[in-house]
C-alpha positions in Angstrom: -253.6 48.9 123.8 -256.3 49.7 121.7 -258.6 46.5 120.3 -261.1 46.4 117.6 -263.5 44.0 116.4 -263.3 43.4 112.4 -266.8 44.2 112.2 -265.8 47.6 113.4 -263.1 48.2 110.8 -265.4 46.9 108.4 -268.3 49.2 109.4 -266.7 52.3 110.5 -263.6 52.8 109.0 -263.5 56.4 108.9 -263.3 56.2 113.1 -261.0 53.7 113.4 -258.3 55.4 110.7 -258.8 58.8 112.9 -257.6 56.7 115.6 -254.9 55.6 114.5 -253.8 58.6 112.8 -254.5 60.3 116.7 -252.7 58.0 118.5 -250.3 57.0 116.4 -250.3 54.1 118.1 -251.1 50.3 116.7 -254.7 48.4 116.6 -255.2 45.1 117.4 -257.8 44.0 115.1 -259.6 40.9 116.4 -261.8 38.1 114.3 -264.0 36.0 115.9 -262.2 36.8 119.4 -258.9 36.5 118.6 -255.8 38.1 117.3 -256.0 38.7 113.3 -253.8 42.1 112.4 -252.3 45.0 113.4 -253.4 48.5 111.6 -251.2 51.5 112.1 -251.1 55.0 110.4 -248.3 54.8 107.5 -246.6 57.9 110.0 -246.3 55.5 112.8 -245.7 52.3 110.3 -242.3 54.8 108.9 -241.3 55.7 112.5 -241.2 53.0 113.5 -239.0 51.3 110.4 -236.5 54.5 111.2 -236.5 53.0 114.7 -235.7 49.9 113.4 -233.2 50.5 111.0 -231.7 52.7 113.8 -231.3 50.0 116.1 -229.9 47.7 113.8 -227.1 49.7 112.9 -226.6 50.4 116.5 -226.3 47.1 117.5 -224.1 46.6 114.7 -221.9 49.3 115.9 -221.9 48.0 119.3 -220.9 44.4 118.0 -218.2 45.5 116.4 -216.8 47.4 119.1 -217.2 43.9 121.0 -215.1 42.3 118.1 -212.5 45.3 118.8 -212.9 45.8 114.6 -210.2 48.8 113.6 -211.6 51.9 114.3 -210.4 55.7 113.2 -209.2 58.4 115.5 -211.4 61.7 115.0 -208.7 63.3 112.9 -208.2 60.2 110.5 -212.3 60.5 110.3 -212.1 63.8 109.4 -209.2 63.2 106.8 -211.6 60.6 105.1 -214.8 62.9 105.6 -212.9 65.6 103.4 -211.2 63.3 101.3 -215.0 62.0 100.2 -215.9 65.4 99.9 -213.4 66.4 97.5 -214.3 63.4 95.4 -217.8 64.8 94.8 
């Protein structure tokens, strides 16, 4: 975890926007001794909103397999797959 006063982002930003680039990883920006913001390289910010949406859909998938929602078999997904594709 990396930690940085706001006096540091404020003085030195140049250093602490390498390091985030670098790492990719977030920093904890801290005011007066405690939490105030995250900073993160916009690379890392869109990863991680990939990630996100990823898991989302994931767990969608997943809750409708729960819900036993109708599913296709591989050759009706197919059928559909070429059906859309003749569409276009």
């Amino acid at each position: 975890m990396i930690i940085k006063a706001s006096a540091a982002l404020r003085n030195d930003y140049a250093s602490i926007s390498n390091i985030a680039k670098e790492t990719k990883e977030p920093i904890y920006i801290t005011k007066n001794g405690e939490g105030d913001l995250v900073l993160m390289s916009i690379e890392a910010f869109e990863k991680r909103e990939q990630m996100l949406k990823l898991r989302a859909k994931v767990l969608q998938a997943e809750q409708e397999r729960i819900d036993k929602a109708a599913t296709l078999s591989i050759s009706q997904a197919r059928e559909r797959l070429k059906e859309r594709v003749n569409d276009i």
